[in-house]
PyMOL commands that place a pseudoatom at each C-alpha (Angstrom):
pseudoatom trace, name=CA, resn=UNK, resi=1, chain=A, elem=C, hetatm=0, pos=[134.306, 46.557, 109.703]
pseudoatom trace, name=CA, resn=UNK, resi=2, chain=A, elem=C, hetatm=0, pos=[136.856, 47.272, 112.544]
pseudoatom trace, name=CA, resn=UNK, resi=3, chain=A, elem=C, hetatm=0, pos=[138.228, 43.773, 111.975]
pseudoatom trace, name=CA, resn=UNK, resi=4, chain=A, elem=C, hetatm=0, pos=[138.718, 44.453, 108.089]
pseudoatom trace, name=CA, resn=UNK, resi=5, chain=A, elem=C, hetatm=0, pos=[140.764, 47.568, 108.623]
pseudoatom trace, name=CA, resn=UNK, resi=6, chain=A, elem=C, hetatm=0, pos=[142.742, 45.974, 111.199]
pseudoatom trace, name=CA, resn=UNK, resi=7, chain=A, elem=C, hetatm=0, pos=[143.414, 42.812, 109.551]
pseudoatom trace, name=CA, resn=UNK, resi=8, chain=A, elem=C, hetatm=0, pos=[143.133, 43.925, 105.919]
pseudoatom trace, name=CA, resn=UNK, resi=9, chain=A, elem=C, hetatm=0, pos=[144.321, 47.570, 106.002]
pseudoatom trace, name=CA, resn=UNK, resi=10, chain=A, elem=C, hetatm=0, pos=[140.679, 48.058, 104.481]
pseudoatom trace, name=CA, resn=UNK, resi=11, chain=A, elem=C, hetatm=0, pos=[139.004, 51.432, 104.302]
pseudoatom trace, name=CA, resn=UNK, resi=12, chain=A, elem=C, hetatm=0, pos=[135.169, 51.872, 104.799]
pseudoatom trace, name=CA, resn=UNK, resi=13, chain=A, elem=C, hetatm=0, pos=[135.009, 53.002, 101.328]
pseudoatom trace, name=CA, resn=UNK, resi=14, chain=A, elem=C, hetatm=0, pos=[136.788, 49.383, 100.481]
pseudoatom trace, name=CA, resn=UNK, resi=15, chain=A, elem=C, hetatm=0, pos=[133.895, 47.884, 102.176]
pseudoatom trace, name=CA, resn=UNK, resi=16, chain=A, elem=C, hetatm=0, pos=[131.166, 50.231, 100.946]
pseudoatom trace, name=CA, resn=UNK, resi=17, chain=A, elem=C, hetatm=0, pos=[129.801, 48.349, 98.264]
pseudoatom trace, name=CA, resn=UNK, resi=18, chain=A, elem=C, hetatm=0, pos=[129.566, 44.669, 99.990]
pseudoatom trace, name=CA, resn=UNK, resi=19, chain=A, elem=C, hetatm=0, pos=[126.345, 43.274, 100.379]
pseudoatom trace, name=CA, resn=UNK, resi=20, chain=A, elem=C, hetatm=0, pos=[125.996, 42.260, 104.620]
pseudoatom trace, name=CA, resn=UNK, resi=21, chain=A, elem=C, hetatm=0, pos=[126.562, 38.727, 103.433]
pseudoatom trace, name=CA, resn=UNK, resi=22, chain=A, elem=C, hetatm=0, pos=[130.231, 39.687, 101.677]
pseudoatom trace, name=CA, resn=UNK, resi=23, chain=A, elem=C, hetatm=0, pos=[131.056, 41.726, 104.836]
pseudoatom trace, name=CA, resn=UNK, resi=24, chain=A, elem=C, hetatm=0, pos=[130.082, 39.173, 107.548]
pseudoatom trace, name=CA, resn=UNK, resi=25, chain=A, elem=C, hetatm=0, pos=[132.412, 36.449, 105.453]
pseudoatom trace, name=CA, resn=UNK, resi=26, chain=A, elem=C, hetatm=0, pos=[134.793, 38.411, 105.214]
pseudoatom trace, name=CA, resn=UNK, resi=27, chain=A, elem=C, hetatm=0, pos=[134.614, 39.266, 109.071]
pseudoatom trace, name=CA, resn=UNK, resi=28, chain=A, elem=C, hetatm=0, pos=[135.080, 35.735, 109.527]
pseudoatom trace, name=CA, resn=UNK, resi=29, chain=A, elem=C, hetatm=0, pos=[138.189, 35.653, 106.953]
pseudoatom trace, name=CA, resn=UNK, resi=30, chain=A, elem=C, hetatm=0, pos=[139.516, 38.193, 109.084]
pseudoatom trace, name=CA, resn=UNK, resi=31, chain=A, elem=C, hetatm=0, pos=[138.849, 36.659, 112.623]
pseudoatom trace, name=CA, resn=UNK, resi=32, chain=A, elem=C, hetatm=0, pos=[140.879, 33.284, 111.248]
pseudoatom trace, name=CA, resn=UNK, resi=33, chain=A, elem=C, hetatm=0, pos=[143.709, 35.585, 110.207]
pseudoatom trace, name=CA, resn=UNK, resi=34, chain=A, elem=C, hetatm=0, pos=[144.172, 37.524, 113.446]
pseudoatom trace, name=CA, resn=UNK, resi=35, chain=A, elem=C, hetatm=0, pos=[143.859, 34.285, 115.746]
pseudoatom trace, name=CA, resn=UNK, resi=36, chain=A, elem=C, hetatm=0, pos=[140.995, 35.436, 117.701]
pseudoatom trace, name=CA, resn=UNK, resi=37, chain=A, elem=C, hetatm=0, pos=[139.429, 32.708, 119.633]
pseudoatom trace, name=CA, resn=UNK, resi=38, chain=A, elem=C, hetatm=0, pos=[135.643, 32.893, 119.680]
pseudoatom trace, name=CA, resn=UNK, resi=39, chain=A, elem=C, hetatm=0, pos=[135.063, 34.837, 122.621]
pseudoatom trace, name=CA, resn=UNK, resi=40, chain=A, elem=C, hetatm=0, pos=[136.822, 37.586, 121.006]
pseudoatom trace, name=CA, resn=UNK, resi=41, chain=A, elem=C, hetatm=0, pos=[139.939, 39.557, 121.458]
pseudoatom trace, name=CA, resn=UNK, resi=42, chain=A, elem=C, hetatm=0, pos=[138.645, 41.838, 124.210]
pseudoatom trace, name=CA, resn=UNK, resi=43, chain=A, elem=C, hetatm=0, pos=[138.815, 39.116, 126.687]
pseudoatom trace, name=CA, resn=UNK, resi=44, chain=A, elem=C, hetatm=0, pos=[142.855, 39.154, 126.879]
pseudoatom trace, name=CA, resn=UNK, resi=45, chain=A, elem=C, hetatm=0, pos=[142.576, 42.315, 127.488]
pseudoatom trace, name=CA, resn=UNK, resi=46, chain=A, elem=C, hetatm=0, pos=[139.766, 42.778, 130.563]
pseudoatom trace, name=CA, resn=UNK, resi=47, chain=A, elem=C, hetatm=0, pos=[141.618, 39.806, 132.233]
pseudoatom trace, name=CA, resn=UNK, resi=48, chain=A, elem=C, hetatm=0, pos=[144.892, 41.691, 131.913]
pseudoatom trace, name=CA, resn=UNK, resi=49, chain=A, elem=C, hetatm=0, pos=[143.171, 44.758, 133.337]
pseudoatom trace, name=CA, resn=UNK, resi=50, chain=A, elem=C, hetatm=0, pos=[142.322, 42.640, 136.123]
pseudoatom trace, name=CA, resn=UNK, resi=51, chain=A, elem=C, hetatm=0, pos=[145.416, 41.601, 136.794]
pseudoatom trace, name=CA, resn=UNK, resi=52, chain=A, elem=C, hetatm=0, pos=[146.887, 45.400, 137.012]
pseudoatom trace, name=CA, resn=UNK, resi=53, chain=A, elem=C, hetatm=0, pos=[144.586, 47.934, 138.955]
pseudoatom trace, name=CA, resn=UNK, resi=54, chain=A, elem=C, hetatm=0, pos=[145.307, 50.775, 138.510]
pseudoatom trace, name=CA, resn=UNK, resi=55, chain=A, elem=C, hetatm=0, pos=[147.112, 53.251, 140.949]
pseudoatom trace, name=CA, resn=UNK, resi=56, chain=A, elem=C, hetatm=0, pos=[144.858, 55.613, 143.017]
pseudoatom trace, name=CA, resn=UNK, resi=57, chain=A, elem=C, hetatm=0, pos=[146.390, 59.219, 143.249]
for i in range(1, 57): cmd.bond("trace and resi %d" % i, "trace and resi %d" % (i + 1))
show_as sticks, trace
zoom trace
């Protein structure tokens, strides 16, 4: 449902009264709208963490 708020502006009460089948097609809607590729949008972001330790005090 984190991808319908994000990409929709949704609220869980928007999403309250979809069956799992509405929700998970509407997931998908979702995914095609914000470009993800299919191993999700959290790779970019470990890689990047890679690439930039962080600074030991």
């Amino acid at each position: 449902m984190a991808d319908l708020a994000i990409v929709f502006h949704w609220t869980p009460a928007d999403c309250a009264d979809l069956s799992l089948r509405e929700l998970m097609e509407w997931r998908e809607r979702a995914r095609k709208r914000s470009g993800a590729d299919d191993h999700g949008a959290s790779d970019g972001a470990r890689s990047q963490a890679a690439s930039h330790p962080r600074r030991r005090r």
